[in-house]
C-alpha positions in Angstrom: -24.2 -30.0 29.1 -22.1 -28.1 26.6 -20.8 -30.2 24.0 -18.4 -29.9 21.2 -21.0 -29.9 18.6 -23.1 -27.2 20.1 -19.8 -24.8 20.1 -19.5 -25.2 16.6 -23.2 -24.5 15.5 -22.5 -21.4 17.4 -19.3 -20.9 15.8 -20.7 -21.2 12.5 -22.9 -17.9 12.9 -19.8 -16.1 13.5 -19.1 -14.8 10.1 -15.0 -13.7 9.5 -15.5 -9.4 9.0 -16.2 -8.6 5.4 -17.3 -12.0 4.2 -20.6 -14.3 4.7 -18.4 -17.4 5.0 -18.0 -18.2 9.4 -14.4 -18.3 11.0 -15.3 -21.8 11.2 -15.9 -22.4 7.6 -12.1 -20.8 6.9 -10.5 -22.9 8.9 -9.5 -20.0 12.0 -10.9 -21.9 14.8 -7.8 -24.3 15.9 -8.9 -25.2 19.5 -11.9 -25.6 21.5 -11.5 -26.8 24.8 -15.2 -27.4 27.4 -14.7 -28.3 31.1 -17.8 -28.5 32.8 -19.2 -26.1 31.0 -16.1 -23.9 30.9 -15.5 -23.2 27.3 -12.2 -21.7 25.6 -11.9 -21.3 21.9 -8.3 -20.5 19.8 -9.0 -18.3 16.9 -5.8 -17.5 14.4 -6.8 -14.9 11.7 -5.0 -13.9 9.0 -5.8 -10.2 9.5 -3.5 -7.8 11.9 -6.3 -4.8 12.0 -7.5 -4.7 15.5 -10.9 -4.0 15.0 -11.2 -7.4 13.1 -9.5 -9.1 16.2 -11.6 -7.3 18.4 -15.0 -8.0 16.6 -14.3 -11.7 16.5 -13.9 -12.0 20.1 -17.0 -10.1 20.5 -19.1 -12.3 18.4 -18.0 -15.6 19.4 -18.4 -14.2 22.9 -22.1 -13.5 22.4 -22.8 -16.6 20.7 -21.0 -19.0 23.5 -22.5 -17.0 26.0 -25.9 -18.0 24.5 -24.7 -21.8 25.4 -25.1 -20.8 29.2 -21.4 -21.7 29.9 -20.2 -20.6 33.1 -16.7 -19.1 31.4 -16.1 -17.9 28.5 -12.4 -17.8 27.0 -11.5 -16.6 23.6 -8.2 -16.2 22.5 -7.6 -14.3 18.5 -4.1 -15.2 17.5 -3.1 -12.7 14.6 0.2 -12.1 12.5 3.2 -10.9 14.2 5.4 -8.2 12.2 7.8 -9.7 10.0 11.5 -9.6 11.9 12.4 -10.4 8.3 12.5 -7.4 5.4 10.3 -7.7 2.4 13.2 -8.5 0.8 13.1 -11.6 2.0 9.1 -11.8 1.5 7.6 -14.4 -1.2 8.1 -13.1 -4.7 4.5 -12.9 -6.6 6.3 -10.5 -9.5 9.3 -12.2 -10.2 9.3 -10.3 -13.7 9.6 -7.2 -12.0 13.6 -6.2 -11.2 12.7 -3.5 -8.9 10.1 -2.4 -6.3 9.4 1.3 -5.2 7.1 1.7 -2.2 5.7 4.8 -1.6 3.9 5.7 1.4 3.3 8.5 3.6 2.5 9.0 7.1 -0.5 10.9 6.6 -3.2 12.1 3.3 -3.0 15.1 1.2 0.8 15.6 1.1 0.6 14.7 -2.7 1.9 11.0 -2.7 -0.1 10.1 -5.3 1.4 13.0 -7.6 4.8 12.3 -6.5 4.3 9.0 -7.3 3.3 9.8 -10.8 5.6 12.1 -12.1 8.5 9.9 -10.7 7.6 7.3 -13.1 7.2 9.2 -15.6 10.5 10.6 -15.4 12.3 7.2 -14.7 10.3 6.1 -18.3 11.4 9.3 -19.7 14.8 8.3 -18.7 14.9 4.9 -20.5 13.0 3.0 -18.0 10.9 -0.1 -18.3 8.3 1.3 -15.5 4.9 0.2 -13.7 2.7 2.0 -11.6 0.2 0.2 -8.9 -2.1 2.1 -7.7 -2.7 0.3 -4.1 -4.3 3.3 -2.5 -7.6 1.4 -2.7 -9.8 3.6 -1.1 -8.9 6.5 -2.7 -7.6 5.7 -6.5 -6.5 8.9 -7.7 -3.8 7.7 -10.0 -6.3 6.8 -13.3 -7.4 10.4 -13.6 -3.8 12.0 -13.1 -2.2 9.5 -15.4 -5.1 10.2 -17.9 -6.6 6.9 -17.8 -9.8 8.1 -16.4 -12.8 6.3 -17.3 -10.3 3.9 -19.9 -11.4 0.0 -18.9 -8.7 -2.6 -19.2 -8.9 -5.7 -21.3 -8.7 -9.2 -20.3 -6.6 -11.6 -21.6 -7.1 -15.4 -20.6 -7.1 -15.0 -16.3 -5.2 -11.8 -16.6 -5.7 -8.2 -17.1 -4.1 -6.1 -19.1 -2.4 -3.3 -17.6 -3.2 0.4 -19.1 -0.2 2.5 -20.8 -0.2 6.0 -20.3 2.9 8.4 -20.9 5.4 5.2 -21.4 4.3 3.6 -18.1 2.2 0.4 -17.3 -0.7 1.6 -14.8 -3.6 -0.4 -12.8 -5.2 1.0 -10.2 -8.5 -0.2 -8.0 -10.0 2.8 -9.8 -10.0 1.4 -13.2 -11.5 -1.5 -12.5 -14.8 -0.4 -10.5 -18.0 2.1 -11.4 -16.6 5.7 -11.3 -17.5 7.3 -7.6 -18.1 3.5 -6.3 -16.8 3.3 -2.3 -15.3 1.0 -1.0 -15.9 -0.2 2.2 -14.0 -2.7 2.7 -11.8 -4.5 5.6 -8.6 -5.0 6.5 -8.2 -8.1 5.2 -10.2 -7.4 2.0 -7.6 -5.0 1.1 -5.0 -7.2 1.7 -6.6 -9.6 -0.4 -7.2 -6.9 -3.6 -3.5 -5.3 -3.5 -2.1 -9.5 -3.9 -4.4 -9.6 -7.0 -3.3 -6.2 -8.0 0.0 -7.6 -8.1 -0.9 -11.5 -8.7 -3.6 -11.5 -11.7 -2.5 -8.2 -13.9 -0.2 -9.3 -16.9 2.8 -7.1 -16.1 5.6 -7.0 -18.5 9.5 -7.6 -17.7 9.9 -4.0 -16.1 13.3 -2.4 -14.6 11.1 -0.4 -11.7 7.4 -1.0 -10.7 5.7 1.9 -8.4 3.7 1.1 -5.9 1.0 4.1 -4.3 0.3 2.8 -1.3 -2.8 4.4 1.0 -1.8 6.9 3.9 -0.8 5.3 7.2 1.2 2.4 8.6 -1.3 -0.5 8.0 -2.3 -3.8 7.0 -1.7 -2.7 3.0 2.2 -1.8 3.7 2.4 -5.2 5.7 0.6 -7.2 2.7 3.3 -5.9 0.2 5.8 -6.1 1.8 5.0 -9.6 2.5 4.4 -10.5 -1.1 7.3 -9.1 -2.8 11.0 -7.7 -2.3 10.2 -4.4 -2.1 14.1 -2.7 -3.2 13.2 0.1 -1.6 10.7 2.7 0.0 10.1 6.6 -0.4 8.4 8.6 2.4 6.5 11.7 1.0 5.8 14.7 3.0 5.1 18.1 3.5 7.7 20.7 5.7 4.8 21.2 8.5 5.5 19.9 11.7 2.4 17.9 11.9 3.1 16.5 8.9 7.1 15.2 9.8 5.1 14.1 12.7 3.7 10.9 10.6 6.6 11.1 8.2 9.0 10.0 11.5 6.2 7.0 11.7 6.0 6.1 8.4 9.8 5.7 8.4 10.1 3.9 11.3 7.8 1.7 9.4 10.1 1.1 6.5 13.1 0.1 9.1 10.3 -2.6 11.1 10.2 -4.0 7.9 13.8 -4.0 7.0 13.0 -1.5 3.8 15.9 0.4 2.8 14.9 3.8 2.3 15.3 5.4 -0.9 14.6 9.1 0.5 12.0 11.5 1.7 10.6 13.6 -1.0 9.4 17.3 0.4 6.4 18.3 -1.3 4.4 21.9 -1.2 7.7 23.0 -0.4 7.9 26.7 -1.5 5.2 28.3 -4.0 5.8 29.2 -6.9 4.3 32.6 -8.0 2.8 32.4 -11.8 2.9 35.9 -11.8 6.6 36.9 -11.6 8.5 33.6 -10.9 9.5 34.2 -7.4 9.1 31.6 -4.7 7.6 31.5 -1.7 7.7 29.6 1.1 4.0 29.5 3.2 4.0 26.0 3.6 8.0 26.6 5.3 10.8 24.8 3.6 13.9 22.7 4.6 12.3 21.5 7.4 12.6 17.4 6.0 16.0 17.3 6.3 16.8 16.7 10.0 14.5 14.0 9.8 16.0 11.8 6.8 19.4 12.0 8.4 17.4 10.5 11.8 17.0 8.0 9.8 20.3 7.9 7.8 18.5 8.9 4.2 18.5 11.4 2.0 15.9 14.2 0.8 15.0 12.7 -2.9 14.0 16.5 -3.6 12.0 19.5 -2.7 9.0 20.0 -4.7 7.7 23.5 -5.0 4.3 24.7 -5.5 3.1 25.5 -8.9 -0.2 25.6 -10.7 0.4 23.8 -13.9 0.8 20.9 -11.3 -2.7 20.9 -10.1 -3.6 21.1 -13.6 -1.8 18.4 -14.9 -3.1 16.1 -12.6 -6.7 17.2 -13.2 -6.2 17.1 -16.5 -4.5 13.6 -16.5 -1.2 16.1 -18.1 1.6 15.0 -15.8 3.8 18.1 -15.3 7.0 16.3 -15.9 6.0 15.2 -19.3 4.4 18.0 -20.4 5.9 20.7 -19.2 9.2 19.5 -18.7 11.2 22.8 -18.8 9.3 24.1 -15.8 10.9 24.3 -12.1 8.6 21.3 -10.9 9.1 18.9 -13.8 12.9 19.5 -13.5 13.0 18.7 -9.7 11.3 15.4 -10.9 13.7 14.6 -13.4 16.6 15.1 -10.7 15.2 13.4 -8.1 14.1 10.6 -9.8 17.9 10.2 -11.0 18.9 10.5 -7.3 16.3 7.5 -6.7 17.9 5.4 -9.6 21.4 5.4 -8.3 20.1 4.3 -4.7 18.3 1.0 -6.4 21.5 0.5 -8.4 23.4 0.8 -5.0 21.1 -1.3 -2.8 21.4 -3.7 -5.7 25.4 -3.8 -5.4 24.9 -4.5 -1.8 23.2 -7.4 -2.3 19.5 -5.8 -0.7 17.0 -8.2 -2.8 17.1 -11.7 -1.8 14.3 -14.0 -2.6 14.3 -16.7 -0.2 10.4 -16.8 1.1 9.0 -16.0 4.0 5.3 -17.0 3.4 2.6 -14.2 3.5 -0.3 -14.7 5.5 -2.9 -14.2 3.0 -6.8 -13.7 4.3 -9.5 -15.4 2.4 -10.7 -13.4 -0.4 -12.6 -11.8 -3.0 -11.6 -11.2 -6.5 -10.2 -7.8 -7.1 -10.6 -7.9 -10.4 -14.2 -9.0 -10.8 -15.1 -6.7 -8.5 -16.8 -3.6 -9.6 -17.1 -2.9 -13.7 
């Protein structure tokens, strides 16, 4: 006879993906029901990746199945998409006026540098700015903000954030062995980008920018979850494949109730060193049909130029130091275009901070891991 007790020593092998601690140990198993021999389990995770969904009900499958029980029913609750915007998400910066999201649909469109030079140039302008760098898996922001290698200090249970160019910076990459993957899971990221926000000692800032990785995933759902995010900025390139996951990555922001800030058009044009002209072999122009789909603006179109592959190389942001080129000067505009949209979403009353609570996985320490 199947009993109660023999379910859970079975249950208790079934470890939650990414951790050595069982689904039972956390606290995720709610019901188990056994009628002759016909057992059915309720699992609610924390966690909205499929695969971890997917590898639960697997396991606890194979483990009951092990019991000899004539049915097997397991049934992996996980968190429903937030009907609510982030604006109305739980508040772990409450120092922090202002929240930038900036996501893209898909990798390589140059989010990261977008990201970078448009704090820069809000700092530049007389802002108070942060920079997160949540892509975890790959932290590029250290090296183009010319933090590279730089280890932050700790003071009492926090750490410091790094200054570079007039902006706070942390990023995943500053914290672990240079070249060090990650492979991590759904809900371990979700768990490192809270800390990233929860445990580093930001200041009182007017704007903090968050890099977020490429894709519509658990990280966006996490932030925007954990803080009002005042607004979010799609970046893109003109080719069709890549408005192809810029039209997802939108739809994104409105699922979430994120107003959007603007699509920034990156690559668009090149910029010849040798006589100045521009050219467009990446297309140009091509954003704009899809911001008005989605009642927003293009922030700006960001051509092609070398000194931007060598700033960020070189940890030399273009917009601070080379601010009288054609890229830097885009930057500079667009990133005013971006400030009077907060200020405007801010009239309209678009932050409010009454909580929904964030489903937070169990978790490791973001910022013991690694160095």
């Amino acid at each position: 006879m199947i009993t109660r007790e023999l379910v859970e020593e079975k249950l208790k092998l079934v470890a939650y993906p990414g951790f050595t601690k069982s689904i039972l140990e956390f606290g995720f198993v709610k019901d188990i029901q056994i009628t002759d021999d016909n057992v059915s389990i309720l699992v609610d995770i924390s966690s909205s990746a499929p695969e971890v969904k997917k590898e639960i009900e697997s396991e606890v499958t194979k483990q009951l199945q092990l019991l000899g029980a004539n049915s097997i029913k397991v049934v992996v609750k996980t968190p429903v998409m937030p009907k609510e915007s982030s604006s109305k998400g739980k508040n772990i910066l409450p120092q922090v006026k202002n929240v930038v999201m900036v996501s893209s649909g898909k990798g390589g469109v140059g989010k990261s540098t977008t990201t970078t030079n448009l704090a820069i140039a809000l700092a530049m302008q007389g802002k108070k700015v942060g920079l997160l760098d949540a892509d975890i898996y790959g932290p590029n922001i250290p090296r183009m903000m010319g933090v590279d290698g730089k280890q932050p200090e700790v003071e009492g249970s926090k750490v410091l954030p790094l200054l570079s160019h007039g902006v706070e910076v942390m990023s995943m990459g500053s914290l672990m062995e240079e070249g060090q993957s990650l492979i991590w899971r759904g809900a371990m990221i979700m768990k490192a980008i809270q800390q990233l926000l929860q445990d580093v000692l930001w200041s009182e800032l007017d704007v903090i920018f968050i890099d977020m990785p490429p894709g519509t995933g658990d990280a966006q759902l996490t932030l925007a979850q954990s803080v009002p995010v005042t607004a979010g900025i799609c970046v893109t390139t003109p080719q069709k494949v890549a408005l192809d996951d810029t039209t997802r990555s939108l739809d994104m922001f409105e699922k979430l109730h994120i107003p959007i800030a603007g699509v920034v058009e990156n690559m668009s044009g090149f910029i010849c060193p040798e006589n100045g002209k521009e050219y467009d072999i990446f297309g140009k122009g091509t954003t704009k049909p899809v911001a008005e789909k989605f009642n927003t603006v293009v922030l700006g179109e960001i051509p092609i130029e070398p000194t931007i592959r060598e700033g960020g190389d070189a940890g030399k942001p273009v917009v601070f130091h080379d601010p009288n080129s054609v890229t830097a000067k885009k930057y500079q505009e667009s990133a005013k275009k971006l400030w009077e949209t907060i200020e405007k979403i801010n009239a309209e009353g678009g932050v409010d901070n009454e909580a929904i609570q964030p489903t937070t996985p169990p978790g490791v320490s973001a910022c013991s891991t690694g160095r």
